[in-house]
C-alpha positions as CSV (number, residue, x, y, z in Angstrom):
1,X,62.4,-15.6,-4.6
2,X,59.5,-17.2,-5.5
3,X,60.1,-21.7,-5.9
4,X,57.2,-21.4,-9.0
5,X,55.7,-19.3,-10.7
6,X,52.3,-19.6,-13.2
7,X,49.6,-17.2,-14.7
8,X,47.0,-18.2,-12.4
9,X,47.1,-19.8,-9.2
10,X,43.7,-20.6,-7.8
11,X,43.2,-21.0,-4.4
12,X,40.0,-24.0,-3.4
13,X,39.4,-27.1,-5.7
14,X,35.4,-26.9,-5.5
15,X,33.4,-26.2,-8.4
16,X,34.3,-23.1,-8.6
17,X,38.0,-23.5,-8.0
18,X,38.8,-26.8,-10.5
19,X,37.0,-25.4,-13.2
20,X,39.0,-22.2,-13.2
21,X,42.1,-23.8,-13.2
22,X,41.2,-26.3,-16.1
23,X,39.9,-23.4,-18.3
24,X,42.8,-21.2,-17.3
25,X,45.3,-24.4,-18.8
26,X,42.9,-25.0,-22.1
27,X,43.7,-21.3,-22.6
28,X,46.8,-21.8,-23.0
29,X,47.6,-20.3,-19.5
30,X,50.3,-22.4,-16.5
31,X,47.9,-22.7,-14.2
32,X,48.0,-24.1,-10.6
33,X,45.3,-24.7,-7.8
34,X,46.0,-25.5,-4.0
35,X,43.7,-27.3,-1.7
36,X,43.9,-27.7,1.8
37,X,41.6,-31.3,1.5
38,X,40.3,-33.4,-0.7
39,X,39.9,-31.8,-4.4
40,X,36.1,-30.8,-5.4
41,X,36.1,-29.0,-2.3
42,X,32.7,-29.4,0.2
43,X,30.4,-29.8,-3.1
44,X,31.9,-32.6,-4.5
45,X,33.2,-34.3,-0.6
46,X,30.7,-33.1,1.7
47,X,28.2,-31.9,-0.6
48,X,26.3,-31.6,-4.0
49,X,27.3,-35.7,-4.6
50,X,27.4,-37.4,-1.6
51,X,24.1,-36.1,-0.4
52,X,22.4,-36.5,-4.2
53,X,23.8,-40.5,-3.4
54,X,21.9,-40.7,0.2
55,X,18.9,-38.9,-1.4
56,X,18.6,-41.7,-4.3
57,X,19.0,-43.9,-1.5
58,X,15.9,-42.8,0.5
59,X,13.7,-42.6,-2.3
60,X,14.7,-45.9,-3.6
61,X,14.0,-47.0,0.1
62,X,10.5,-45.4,-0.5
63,X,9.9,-47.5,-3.7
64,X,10.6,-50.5,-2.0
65,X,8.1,-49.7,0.8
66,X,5.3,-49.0,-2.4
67,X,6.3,-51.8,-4.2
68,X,3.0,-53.4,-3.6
69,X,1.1,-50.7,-6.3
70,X,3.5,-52.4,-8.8
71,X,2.8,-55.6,-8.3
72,X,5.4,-57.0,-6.2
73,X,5.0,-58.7,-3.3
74,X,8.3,-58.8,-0.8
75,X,7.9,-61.2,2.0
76,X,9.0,-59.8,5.3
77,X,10.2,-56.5,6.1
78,X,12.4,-54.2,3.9
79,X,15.8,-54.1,6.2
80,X,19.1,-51.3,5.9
81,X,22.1,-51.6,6.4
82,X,23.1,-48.6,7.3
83,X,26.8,-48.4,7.2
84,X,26.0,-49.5,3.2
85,X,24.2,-46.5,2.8
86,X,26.9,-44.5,3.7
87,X,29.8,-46.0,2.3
88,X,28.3,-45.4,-1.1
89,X,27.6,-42.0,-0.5
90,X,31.3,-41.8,0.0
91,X,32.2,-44.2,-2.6
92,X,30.6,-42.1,-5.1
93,X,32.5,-38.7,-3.8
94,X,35.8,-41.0,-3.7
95,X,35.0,-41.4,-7.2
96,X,34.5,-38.2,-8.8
97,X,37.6,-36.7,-6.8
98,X,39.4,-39.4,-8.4
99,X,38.4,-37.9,-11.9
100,X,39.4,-34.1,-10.9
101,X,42.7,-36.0,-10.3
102,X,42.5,-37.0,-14.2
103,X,41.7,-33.6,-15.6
104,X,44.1,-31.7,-13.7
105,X,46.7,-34.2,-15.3
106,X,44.9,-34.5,-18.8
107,X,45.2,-30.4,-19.1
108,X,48.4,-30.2,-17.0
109,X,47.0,-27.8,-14.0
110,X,49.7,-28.5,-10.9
111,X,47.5,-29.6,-7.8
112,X,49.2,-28.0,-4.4
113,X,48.6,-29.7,-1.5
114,X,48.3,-27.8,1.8
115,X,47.2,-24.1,3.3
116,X,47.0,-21.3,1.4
117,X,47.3,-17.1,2.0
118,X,48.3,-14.2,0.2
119,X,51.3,-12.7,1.2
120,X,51.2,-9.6,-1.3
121,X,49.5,-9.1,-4.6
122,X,51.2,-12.1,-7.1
123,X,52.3,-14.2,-4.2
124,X,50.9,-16.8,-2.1
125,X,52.4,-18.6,0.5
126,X,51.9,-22.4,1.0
127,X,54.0,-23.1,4.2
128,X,57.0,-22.5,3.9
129,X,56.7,-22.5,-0.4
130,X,56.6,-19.5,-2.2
131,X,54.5,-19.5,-5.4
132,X,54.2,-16.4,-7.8
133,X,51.1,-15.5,-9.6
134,X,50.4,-13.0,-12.3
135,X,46.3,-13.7,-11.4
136,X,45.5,-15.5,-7.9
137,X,41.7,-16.3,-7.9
138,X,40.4,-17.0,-4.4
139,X,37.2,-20.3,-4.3
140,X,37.9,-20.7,-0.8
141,X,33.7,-21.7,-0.2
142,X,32.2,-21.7,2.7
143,X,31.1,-22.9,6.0
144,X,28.1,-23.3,7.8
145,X,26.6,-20.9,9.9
146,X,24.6,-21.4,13.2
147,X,22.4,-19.3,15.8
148,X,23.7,-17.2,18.0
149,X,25.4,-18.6,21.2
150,X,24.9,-22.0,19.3
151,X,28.0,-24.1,18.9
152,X,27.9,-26.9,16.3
153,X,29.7,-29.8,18.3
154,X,29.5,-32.3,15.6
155,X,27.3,-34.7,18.1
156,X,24.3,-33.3,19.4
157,X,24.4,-30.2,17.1
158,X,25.6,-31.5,13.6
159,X,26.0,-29.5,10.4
160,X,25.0,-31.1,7.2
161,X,29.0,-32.2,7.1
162,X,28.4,-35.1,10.3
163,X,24.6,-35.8,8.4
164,X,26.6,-37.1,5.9
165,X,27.8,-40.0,7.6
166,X,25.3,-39.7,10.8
167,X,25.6,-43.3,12.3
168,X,22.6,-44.8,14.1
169,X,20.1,-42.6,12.5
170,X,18.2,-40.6,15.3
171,X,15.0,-41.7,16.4
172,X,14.1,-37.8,16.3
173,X,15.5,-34.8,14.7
174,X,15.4,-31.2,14.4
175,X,16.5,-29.3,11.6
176,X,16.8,-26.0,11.6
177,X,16.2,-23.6,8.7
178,X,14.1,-24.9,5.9
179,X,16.8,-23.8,3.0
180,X,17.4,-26.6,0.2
181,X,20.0,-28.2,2.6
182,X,17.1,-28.1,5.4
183,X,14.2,-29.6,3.3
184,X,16.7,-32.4,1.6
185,X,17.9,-33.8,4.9
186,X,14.8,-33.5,6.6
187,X,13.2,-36.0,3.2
188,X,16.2,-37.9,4.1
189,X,16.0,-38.5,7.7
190,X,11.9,-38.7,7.4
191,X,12.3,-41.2,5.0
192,X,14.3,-43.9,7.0
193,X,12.0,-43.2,9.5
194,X,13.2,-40.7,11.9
195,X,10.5,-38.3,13.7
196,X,11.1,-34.8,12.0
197,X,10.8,-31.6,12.8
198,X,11.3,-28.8,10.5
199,X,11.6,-25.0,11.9
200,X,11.5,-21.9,9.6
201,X,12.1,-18.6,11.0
202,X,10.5,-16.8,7.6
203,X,6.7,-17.8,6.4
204,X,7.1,-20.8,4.6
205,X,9.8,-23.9,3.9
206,X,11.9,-22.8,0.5
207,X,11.1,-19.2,1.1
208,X,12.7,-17.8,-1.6
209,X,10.4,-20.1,-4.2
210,X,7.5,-19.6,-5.5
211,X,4.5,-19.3,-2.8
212,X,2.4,-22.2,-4.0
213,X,5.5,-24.4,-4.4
214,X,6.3,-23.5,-0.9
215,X,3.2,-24.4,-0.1
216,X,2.6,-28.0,-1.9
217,X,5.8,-28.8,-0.5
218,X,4.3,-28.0,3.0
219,X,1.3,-29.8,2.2
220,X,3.3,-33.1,1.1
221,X,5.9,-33.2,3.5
222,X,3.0,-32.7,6.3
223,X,1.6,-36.2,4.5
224,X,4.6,-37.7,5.1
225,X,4.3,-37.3,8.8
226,X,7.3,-34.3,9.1
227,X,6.0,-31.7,11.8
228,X,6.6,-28.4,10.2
229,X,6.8,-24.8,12.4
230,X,6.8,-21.7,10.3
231,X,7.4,-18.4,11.0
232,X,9.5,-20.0,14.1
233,X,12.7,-19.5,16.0
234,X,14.2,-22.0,17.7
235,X,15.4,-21.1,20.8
236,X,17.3,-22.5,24.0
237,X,18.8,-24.9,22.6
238,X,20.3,-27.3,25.3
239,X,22.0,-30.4,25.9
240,X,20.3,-33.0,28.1
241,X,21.7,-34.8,30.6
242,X,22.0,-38.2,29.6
243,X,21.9,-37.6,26.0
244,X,19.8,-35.5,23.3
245,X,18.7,-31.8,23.5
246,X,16.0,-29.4,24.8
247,X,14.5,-26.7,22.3
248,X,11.7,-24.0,22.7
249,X,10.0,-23.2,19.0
250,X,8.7,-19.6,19.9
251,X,6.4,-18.1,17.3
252,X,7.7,-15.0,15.4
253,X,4.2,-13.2,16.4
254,X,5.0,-14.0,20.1
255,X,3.4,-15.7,22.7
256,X,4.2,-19.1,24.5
257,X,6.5,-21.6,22.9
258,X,6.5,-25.1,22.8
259,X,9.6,-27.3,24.1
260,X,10.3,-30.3,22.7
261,X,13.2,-33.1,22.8
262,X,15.0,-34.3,20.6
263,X,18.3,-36.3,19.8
264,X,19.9,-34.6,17.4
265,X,19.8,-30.9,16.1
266,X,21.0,-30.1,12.4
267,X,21.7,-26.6,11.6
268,X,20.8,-25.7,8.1
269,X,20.7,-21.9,8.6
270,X,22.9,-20.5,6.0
271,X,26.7,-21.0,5.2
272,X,29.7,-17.9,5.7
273,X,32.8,-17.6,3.3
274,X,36.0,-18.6,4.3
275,X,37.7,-15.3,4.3
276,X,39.5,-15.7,7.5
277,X,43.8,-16.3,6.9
278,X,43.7,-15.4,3.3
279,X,45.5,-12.5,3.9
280,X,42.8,-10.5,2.0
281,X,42.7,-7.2,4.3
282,X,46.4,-6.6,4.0
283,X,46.2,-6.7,-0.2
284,X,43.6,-4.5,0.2
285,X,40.5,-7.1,-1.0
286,X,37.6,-5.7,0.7
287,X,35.7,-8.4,2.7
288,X,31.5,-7.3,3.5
289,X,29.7,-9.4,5.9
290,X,32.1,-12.8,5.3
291,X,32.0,-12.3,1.0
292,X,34.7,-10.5,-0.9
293,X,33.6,-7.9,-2.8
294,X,33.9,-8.5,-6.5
295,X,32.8,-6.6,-9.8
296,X,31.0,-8.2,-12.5
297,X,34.2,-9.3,-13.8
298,X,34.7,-11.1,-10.2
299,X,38.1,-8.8,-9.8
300,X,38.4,-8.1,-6.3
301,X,39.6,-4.1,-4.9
302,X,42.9,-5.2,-5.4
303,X,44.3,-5.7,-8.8
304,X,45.4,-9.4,-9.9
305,X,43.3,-10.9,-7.4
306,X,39.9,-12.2,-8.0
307,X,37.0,-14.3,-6.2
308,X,34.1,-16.2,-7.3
309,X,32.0,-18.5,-5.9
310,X,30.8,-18.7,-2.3
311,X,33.3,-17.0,-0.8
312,X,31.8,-14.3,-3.7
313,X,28.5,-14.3,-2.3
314,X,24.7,-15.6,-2.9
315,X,23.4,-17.7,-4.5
316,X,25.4,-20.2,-2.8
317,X,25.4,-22.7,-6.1
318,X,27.9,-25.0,-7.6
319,X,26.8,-24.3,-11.4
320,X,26.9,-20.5,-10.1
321,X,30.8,-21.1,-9.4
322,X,31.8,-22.9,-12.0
323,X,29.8,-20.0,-14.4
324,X,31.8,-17.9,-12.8
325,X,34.5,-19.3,-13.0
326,X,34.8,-19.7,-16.9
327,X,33.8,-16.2,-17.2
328,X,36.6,-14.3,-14.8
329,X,39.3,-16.9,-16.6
330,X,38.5,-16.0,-20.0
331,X,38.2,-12.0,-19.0
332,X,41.9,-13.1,-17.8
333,X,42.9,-14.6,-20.9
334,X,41.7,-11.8,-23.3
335,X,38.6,-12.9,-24.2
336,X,35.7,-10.6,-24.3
337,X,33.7,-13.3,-22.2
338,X,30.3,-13.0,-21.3
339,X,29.4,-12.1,-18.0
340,X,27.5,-14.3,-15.5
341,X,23.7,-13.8,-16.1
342,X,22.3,-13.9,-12.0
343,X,18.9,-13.9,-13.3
344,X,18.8,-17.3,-15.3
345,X,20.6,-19.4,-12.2
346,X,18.4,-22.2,-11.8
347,X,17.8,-23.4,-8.3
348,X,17.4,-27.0,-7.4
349,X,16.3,-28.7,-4.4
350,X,16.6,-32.6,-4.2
351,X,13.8,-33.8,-1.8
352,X,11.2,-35.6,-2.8
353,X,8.9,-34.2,-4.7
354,X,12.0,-32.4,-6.0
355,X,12.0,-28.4,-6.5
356,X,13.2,-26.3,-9.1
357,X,12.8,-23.1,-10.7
358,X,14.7,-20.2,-12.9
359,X,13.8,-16.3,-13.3
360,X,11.0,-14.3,-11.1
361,X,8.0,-15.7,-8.6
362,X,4.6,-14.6,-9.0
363,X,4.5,-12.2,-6.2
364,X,8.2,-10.4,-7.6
365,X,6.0,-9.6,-10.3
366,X,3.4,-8.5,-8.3
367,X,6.1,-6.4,-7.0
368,X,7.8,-4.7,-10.4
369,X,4.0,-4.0,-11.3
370,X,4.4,-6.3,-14.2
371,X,1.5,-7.7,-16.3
372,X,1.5,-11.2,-16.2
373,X,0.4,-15.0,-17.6
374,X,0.4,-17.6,-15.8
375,X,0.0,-21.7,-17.1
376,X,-0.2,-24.7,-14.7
377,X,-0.1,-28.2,-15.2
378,X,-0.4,-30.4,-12.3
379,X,1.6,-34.0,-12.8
380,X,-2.0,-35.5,-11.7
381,X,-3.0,-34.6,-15.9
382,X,0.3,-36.0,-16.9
383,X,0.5,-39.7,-18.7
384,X,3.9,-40.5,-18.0
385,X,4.1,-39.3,-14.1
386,X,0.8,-41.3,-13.5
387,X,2.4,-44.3,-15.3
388,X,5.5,-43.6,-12.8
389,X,2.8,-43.0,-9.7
390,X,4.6,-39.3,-9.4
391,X,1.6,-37.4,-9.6
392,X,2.5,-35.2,-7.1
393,X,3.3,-31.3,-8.0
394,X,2.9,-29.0,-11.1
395,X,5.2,-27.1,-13.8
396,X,3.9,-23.5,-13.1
397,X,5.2,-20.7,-16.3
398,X,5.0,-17.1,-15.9
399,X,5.1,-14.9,-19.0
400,X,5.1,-11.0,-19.7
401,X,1.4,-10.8,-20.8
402,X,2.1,-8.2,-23.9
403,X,5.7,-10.0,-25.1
404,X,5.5,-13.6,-24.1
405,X,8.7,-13.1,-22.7
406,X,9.2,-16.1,-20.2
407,X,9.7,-14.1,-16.7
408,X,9.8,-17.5,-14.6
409,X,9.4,-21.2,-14.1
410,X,8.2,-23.3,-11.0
411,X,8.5,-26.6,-10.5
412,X,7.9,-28.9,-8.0
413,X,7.5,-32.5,-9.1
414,X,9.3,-35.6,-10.5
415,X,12.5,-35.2,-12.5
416,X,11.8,-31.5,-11.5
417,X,15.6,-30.6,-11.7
418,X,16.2,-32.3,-14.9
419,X,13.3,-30.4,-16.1
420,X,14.4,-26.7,-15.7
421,X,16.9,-27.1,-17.8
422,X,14.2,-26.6,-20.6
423,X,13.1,-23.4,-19.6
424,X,16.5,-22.2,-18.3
425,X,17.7,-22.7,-22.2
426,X,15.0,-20.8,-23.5
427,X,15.3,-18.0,-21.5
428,X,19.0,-18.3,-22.7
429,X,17.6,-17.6,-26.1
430,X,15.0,-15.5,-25.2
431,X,12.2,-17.5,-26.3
432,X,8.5,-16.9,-26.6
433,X,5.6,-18.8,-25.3
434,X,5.5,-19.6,-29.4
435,X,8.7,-21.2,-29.6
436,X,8.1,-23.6,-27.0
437,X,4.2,-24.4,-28.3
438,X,5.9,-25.0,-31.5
439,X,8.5,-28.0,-30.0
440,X,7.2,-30.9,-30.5
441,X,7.8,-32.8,-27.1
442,X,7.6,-36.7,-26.6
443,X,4.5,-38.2,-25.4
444,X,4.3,-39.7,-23.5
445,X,7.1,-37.8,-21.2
446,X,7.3,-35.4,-18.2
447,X,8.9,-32.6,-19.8
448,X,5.2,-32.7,-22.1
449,X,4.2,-31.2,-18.9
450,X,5.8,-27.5,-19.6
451,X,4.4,-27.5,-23.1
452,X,0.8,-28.3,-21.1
453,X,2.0,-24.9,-18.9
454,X,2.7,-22.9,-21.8
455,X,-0.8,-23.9,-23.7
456,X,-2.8,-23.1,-20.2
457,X,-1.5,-20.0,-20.0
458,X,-2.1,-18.7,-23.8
459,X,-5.2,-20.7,-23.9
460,X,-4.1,-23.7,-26.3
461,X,-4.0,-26.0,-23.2
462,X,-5.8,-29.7,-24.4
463,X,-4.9,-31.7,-22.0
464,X,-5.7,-30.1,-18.8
């Protein structure tokens, strides 16, 4: 006999996970989620938040240092304290997991506390609890991934999880992978003035962006100082006696690699789901590659159960979840619901100059054959980002040449992740090229830079 029983037990509180629950209890639907940890899951703990705080931090840092273009003058030098830096960071994740606390008790969702698996379709187990479930959605996330034959110790070899609250900050660093988590710490740890290394194994940094993003983002973190190796392994990576770690950057081409030393290794290659004492294979839930297997509906091979999120596979983003989420509750519910759209997920990366984009590079059109337009406007032409002195970067628009159908944006600027949010709604409505030329945008503002894009690429540009 099951001790409870509810419509839809969810099992991880990330973004994926809270948001399913909440919508499954404003449908009228008992619903309960379990969590092994803190609630928001890695995102809102370990994650999206806390490293969004340290990242504010280091370009507030950055300010400081610049202050001098804005007319102030501060006498002596700029000091951190450290442990300040990082108790905010967790102060702000303390915070919001406070206020997933609120809504589960505003909407009435039952948080359970501990470890959860499936013991058959409509039951999971939660030590020695029994809890029944006419749905049981599965937001377990993930966890990060390293090299072969490399363990992640926490010390030497940190994930993006010891990062976090990395105490001293190392003289010199290695990340590893050149992802968004990659690029953001290496900003971070460049910016309070750590030697940085970056190492990608593909051609450039952000390799699934746009090429001449990739590439201004190259060109300005090679201004700050970082040392950047693409189209790189890092290899042999071993301890030193005495403290910090030996690594040979070979070159994918071949030929000799360089060693270098360094104190501290983060590994930013990639994350796996958390599939592993679910109880997934014996309900019959096929599991490829560390990622459940879901339908566009995110229902799993086994009826009643469901996935979404990480654990569901790429892209590996919060607002990806929690889409997700709201779709496979309401397909639950009843509702027609409509299903996630993959190719209007905008992608954000936090550094400084921030990235962003939504829809299809250049050279994917290239590839599909497809006749294109293409507007820039570089920030340099833009009133209100030299007025900021963020002239840095450009809003780059692609468009089907015979429909003026928007096929992508590329960003890579100030306030670049606010921005998308522009183009990511038009594509929502399908939008021309003429409905954005006929907003009227704010002058002077940043987001005048996309109209700008849009005019250079349909020739009604007038300011660049």
């Amino acid at each position: 006999m099951a001790d409870s029983s509810f419509d839809v037990v969810v099992i991880g509180s990330g973004p994926g996970g809270y948001v399913a629950a909440i919508r499954a209890a404003q449908l009228g639907l008992t619903a309960a989620c379990i969590e092994r940890a803190e609630l928001g899951g890695i995102c809102l703990n370990w994650g999206c938040i806390p490293t969004k705080a340290l990242l504010h931090s280091a370009k507030l840092y950055e300010e400081m240092n610049n202050s001098k273009a804005f007319g102030f003058t501060v006498a002596g030098e700029i000091t951190v304290d450290w442990s300040q830096v990082i108790k905010r960071s967790r102060q702000v994740a303390k915070r919001m997991n406070r206020g997933i606390v609120a809504l589960f008790k505003k909407y009435g969702v039952t948080h359970v506390e501990g470890e959860a698996s499936i013991e058959r379709p409509g039951v999971v187990a939660v030590g020695e609890r029994r809890i029944a479930a006419k749905h049981i959605i599965v937001a377990t996330g993930a966890h990060p991934r390293s090299l072969p034959g490399v363990a992640i110790d926490g010390e030497r070899v940190m994930s993006y999880k010891q990062a976090l609250v990395i105490d001293p900050m190392p003289k010199r660093v290695l990340v590893v992978g050149a992802g968004a988590i990659g690029v953001e710490f290496a900003y971070f740890f460049d910016a309070f003035g750590s030697d940085v290394t970056l190492v990608e194994a593909l051609d450039h940094v952000l390799p699934v962006e746009d090429t001449e993003v990739s590439e201004a983002l190259e060109r300005a973190f090679k201004k700050k100082g970082m040392k950047i190796h693409t189209a790189t392994f890092a290899k042999d990576i071993t301890p030193i006696d005495g403290g910090g770690v030996r690594v040979t950057l070979a070159p994918r081409a071949g030929g000799e690699g360089e060693s270098i030393e360094v104190d501290r290794v983060l590994m930013a290659v990639g994350v796996t789901g958390n599939v592993g004492g679910l109880g997934l294979e014996a309900c019959g839930v096929e599991v490829e590659r560390g990622q459940i297997k879901v339908d566009r509906d995110l229902a799993t091979t086994c009826p009643g159960i469901y996935a979404l999120g990480d654990v569901a596979g790429g892209p590996w983003l919060a607002h990806k979840a929690s889409a997700e989420a709201i779709h496979c509750v309401e397909r639950i519910a009843g509702h027609a619901g409509k299903p996630v759209d993959y190719a209007n997920i905008p992608g954000c990366t936090y550094c400084e100059p921030q990235v962003a984009s939504v829809g299809l590079t250049e050279r994917a059109c290239a590839e599909r054959g497809l006749a294109v337009k293409i507007g820039k406007f570089p920030f340099s032409a833009s009133g209100k980002a030299v007025a900021l002195d963020e002239k840095e970067g450009f809003v780059k628009l692609i468009f089907d040449a015979g429909t003026g159908e928007i096929l992508g944006a590329h960003l890579i600027g100030p306030s670049a992740t606010e921005l998308i949010a522009e183009v990511t709604l038009a594509r929502s409505l399908e939008a021309t090229e003429a409905e954005i030329l006929g907003t009227i945008h704010a002058h002077p503002t940043l987001a005048e830079a996309i109209h700008e894009a849009v005019g250079q690429a349909f020739g009604e540009g007038v300011n660049y």
